[in-house]
BALOBA-1460 file (C-alpha; in Angstrom, 3 decimals):
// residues 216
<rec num="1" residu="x" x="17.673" y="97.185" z="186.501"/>
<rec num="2" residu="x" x="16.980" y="99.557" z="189.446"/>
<rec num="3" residu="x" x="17.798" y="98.805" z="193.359"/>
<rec num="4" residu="x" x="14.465" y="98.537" z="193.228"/>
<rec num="5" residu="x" x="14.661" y="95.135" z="190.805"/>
<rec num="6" residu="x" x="11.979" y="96.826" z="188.087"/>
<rec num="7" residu="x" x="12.553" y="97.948" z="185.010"/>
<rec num="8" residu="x" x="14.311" y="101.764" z="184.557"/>
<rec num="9" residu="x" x="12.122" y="103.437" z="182.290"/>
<rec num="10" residu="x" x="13.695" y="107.215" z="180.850"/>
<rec num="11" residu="x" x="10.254" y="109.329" z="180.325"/>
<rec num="12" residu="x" x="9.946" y="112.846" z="178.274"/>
<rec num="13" residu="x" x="8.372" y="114.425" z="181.194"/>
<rec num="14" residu="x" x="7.947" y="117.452" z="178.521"/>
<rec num="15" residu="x" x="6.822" y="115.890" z="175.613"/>
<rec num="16" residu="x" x="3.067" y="115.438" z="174.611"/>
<rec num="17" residu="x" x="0.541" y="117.694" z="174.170"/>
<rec num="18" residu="x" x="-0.244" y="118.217" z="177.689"/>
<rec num="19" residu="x" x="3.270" y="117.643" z="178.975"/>
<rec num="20" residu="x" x="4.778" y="118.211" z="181.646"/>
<rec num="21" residu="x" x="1.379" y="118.022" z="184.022"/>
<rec num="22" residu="x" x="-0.324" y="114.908" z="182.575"/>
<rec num="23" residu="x" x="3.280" y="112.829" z="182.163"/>
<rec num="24" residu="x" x="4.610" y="113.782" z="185.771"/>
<rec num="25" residu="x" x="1.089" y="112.767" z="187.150"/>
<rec num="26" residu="x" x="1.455" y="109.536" z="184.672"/>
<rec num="27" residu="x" x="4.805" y="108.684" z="186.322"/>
<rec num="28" residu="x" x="3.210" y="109.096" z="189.611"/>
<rec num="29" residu="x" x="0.640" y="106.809" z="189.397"/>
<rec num="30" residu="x" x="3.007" y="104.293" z="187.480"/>
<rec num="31" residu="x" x="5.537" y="104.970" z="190.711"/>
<rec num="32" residu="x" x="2.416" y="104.395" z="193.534"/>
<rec num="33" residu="x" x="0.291" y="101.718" z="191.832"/>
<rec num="34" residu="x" x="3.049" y="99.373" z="189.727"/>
<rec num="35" residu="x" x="6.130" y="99.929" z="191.772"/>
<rec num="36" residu="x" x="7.634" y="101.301" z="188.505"/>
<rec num="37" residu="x" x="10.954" y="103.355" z="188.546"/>
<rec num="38" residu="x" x="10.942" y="106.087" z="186.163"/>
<rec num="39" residu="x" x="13.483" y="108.847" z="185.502"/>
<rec num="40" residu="x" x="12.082" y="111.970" z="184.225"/>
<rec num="41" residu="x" x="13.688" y="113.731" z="181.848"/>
<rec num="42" residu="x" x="13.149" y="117.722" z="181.243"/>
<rec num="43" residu="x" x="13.845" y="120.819" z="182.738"/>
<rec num="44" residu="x" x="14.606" y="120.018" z="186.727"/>
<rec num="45" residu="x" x="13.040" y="123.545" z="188.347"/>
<rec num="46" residu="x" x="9.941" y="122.898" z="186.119"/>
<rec num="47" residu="x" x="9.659" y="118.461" z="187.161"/>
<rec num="48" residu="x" x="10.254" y="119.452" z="190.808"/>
<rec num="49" residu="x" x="7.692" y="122.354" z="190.903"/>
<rec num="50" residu="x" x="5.425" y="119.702" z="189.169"/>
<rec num="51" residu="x" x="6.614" y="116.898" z="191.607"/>
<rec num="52" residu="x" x="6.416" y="119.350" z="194.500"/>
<rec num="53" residu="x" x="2.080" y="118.859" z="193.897"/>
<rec num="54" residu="x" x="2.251" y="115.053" z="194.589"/>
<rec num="55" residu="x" x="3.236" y="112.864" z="197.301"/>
<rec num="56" residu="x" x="5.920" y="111.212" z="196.315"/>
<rec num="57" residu="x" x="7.806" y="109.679" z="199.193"/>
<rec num="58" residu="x" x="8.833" y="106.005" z="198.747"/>
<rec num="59" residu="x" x="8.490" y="106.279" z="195.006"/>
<rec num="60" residu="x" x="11.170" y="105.194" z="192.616"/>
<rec num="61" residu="x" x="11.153" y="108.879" z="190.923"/>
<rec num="62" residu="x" x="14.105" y="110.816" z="189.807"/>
<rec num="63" residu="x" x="14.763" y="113.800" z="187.234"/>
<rec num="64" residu="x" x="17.476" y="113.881" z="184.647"/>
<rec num="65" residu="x" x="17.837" y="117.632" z="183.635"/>
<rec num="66" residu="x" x="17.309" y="118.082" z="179.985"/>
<rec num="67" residu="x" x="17.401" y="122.322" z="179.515"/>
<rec num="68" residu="x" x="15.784" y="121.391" z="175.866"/>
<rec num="69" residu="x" x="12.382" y="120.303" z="174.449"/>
<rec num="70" residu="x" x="11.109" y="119.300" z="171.029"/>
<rec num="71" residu="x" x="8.071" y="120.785" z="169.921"/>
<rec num="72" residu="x" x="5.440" y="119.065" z="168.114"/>
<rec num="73" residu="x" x="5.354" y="121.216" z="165.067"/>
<rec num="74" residu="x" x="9.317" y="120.697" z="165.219"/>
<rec num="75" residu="x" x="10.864" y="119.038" z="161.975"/>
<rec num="76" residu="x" x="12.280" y="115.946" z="163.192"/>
<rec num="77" residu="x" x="15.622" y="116.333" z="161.690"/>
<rec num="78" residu="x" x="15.758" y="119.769" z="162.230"/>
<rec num="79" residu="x" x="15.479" y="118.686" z="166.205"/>
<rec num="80" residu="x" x="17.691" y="116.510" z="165.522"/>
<rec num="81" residu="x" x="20.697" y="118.567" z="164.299"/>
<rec num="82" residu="x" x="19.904" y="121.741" z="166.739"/>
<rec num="83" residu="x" x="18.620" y="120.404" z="170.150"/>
<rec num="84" residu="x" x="21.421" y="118.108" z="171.079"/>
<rec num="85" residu="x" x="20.025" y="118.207" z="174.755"/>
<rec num="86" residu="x" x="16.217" y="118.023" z="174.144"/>
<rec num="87" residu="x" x="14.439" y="115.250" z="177.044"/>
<rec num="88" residu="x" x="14.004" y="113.197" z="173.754"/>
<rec num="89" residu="x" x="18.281" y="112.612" z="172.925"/>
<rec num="90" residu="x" x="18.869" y="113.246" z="176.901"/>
<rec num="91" residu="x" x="16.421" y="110.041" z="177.312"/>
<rec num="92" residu="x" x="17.880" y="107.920" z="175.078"/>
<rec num="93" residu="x" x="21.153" y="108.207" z="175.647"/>
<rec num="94" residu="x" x="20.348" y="106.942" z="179.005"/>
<rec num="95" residu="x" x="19.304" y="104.084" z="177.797"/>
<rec num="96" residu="x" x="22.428" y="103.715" z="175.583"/>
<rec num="97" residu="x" x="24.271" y="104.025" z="178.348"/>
<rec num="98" residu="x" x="22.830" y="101.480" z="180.127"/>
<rec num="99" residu="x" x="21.458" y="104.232" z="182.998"/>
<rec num="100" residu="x" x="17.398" y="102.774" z="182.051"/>
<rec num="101" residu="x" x="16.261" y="99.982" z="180.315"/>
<rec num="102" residu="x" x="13.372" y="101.948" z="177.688"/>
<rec num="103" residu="x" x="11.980" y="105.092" z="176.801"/>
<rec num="104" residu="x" x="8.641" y="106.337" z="176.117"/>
<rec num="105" residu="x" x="7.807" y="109.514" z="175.180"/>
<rec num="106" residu="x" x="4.256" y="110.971" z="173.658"/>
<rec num="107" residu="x" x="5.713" y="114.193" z="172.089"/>
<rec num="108" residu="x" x="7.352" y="114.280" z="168.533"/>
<rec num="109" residu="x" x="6.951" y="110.879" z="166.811"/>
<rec num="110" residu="x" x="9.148" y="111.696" z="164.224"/>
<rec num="111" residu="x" x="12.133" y="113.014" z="165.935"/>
<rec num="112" residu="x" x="11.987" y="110.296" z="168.984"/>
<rec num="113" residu="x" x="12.441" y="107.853" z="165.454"/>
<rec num="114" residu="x" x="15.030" y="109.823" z="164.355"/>
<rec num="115" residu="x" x="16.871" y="110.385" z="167.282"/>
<rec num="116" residu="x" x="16.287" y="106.732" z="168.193"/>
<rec num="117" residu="x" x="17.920" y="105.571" z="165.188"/>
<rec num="118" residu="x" x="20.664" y="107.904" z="165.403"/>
<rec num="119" residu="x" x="21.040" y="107.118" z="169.129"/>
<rec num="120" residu="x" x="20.734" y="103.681" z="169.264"/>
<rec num="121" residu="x" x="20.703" y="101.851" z="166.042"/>
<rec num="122" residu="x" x="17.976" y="99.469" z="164.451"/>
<rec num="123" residu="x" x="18.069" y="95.986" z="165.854"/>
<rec num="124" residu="x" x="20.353" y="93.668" z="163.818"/>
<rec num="125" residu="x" x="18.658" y="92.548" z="160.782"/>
<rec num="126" residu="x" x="15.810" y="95.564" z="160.780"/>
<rec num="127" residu="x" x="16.467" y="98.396" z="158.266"/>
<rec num="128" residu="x" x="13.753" y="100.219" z="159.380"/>
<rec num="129" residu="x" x="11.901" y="101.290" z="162.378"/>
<rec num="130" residu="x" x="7.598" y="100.591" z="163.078"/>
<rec num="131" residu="x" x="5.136" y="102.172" z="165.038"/>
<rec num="132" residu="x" x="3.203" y="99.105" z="166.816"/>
<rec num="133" residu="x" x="-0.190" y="99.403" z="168.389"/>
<rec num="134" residu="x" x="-1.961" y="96.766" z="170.902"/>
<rec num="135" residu="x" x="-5.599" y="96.504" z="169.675"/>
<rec num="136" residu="x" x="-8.296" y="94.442" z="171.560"/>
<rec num="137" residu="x" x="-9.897" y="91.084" z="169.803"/>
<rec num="138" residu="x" x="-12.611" y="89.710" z="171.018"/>
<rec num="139" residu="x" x="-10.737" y="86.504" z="172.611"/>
<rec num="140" residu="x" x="-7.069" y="88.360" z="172.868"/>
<rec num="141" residu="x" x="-5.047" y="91.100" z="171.846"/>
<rec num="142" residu="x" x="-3.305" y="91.764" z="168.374"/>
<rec num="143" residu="x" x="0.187" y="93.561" z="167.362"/>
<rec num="144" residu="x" x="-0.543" y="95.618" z="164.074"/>
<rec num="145" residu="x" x="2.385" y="97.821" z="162.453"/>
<rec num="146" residu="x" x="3.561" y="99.918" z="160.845"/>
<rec num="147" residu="x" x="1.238" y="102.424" z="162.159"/>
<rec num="148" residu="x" x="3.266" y="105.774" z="160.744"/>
<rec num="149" residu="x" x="6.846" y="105.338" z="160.559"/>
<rec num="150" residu="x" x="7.313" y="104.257" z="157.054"/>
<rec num="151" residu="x" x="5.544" y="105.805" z="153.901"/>
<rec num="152" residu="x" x="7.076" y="104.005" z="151.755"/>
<rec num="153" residu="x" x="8.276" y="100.324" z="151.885"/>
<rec num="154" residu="x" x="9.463" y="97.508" z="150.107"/>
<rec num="155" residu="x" x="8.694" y="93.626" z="150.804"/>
<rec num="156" residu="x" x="11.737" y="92.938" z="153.142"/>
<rec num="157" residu="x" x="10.815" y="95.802" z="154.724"/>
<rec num="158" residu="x" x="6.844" y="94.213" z="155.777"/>
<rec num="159" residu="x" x="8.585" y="90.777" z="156.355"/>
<rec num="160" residu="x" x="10.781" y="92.654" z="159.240"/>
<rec num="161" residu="x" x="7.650" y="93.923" z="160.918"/>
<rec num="162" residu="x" x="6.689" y="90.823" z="160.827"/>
<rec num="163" residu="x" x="9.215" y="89.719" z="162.282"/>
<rec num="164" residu="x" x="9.458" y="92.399" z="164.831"/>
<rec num="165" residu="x" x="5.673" y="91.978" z="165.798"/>
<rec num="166" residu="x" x="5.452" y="87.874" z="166.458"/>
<rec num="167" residu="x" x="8.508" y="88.321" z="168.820"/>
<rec num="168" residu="x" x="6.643" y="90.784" z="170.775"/>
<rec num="169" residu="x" x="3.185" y="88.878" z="170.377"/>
<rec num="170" residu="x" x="4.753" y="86.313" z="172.090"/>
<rec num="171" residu="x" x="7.350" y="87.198" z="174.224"/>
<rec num="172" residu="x" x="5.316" y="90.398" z="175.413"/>
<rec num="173" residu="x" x="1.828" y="89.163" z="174.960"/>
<rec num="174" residu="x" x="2.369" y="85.637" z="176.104"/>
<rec num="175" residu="x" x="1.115" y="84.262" z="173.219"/>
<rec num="176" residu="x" x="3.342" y="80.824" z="172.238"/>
<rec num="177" residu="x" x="2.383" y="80.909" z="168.869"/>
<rec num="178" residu="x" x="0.907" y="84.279" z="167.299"/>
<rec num="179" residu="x" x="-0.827" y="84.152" z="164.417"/>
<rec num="180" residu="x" x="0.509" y="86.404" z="161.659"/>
<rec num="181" residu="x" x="-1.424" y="88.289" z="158.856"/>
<rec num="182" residu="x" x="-0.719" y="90.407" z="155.816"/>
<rec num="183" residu="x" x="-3.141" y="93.791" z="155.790"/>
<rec num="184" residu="x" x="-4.782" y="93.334" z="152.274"/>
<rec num="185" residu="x" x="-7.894" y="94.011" z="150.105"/>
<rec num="186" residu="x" x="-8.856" y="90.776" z="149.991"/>
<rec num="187" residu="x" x="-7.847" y="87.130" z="151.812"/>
<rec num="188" residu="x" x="-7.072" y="85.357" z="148.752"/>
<rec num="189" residu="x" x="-2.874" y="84.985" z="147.517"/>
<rec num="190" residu="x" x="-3.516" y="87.156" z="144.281"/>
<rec num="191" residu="x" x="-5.231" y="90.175" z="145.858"/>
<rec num="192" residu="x" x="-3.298" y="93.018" z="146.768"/>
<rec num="193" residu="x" x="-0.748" y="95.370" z="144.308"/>
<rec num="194" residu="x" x="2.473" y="93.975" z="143.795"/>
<rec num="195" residu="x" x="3.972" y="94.768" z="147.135"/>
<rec num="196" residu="x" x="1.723" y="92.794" z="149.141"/>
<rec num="197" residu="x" x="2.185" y="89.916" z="146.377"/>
<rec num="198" residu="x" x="5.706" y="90.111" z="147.170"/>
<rec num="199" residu="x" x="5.635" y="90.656" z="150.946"/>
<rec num="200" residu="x" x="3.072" y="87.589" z="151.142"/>
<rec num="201" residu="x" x="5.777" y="84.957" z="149.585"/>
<rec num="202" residu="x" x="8.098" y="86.094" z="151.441"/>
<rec num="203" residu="x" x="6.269" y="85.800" z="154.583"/>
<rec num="204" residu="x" x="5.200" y="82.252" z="153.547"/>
<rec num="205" residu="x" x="8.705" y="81.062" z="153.242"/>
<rec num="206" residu="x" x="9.610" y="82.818" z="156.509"/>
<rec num="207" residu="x" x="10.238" y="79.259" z="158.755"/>
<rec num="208" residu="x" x="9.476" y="81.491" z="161.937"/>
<rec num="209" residu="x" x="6.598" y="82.754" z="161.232"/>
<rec num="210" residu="x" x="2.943" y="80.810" z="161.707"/>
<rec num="211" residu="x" x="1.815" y="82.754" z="158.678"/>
<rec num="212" residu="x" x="-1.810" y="82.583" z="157.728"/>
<rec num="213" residu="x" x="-2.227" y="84.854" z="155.050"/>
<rec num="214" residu="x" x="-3.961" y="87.834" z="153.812"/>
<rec num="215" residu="x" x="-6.246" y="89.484" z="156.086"/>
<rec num="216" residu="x" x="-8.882" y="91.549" z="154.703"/>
């Protein structure tokens, strides 16, 4: 936590397609109107000439100096292996080192996975990292992943994101008991190939789940 008692958050001031402009003037308005404190992370003469056309005074702002940034036509592992100090691994090993509590970037998906994993680890228990999205309902909002992470997966793998998605349903969401659905063709037990089949009984015997089946 910051001086400031909020949340450190590491951001790829250089990442996303409109990066660094739109994410500095993000991290601004996050700064002004949420009290947030964000570390930027990119190349320092570029963040303070970009700084330099905000007001900025009182704001819990800083910039980490990252002299590398991943493209988004980049390979992810080829990012990986040859920008060792890209704002994406400069970023997260802040938060490994305990310097910010999270990182968000909106450049290159698949090396901020990789370099995640790599980085930090998957979360005991988790083989696998997911993409989650908040989508609106018309009484409240729902968790759905995978999203793009995983092309392939087997059932453990869906009974993780599972997992992964009640705890943040509830303990993000504030929802005591979220519902949880399997993405199907069909609502009925026997629809679905084989992997669904699979990932459905498992889910069902999952004790901390409030499981309600296929959803169509």
């Amino acid at each position: 936590m910051s001086s400031r008692g909020t949340i450190r958050v590491a951001l790829d001031a250089m990442g996303g397609d409109r990066g660094p402009e739109v994410t500095v003037e993000g991290a601004v308005t996050a700064a002004r109107e949420l009290g947030s404190t964000v570390i930027l992370v990119g190349d320092e003469q570029v963040l303070q000439g970009q700084l330099a056309r905000h007001d900025v005074r009182g704001l819990g702002l800083s910039i980490r100096h990252a002299p590398e940034a991943v493209e988004m036509s980049e390979s992810p592992m080829a990012a990986l292996r040859k920008k060792k100090h890209s704002s994406i691994r400069i970023g997260l090993d802040l938060v490994k080192r305990g310097d910010a509590e999270a990182f968000v970037s909106a450049g290159n998906t698949g090396a901020v996975m990789a370099t995640a994993l790599v980085v930090l680890g998957p979360l005991p228990g988790v083989e696998r990292p997911a993409i989650a999205v908040v989508l609106p309902t018309m009484t409240h909002r729902a968790v759905l992943l995978d999203v793009g992470a995983n092309v392939d997966c087997k059932a453990r793998h869906l009974l993780q994101f599972a997992i992964m998605g009640n705890v943040y349903a509830r303990d993000i969401l504030g929802q005591p008991t979220p519902r949880v659905g399997l993405l199907s063709i069909g609502e009925e037990e026997i629809k679905g190939n084989e992997l669904t089949r699979e990932a459905f009984k498992e889910m069902e015997d999952e004790p901390s789940l409030n499981f309600i089946g296929n959803v169509e």
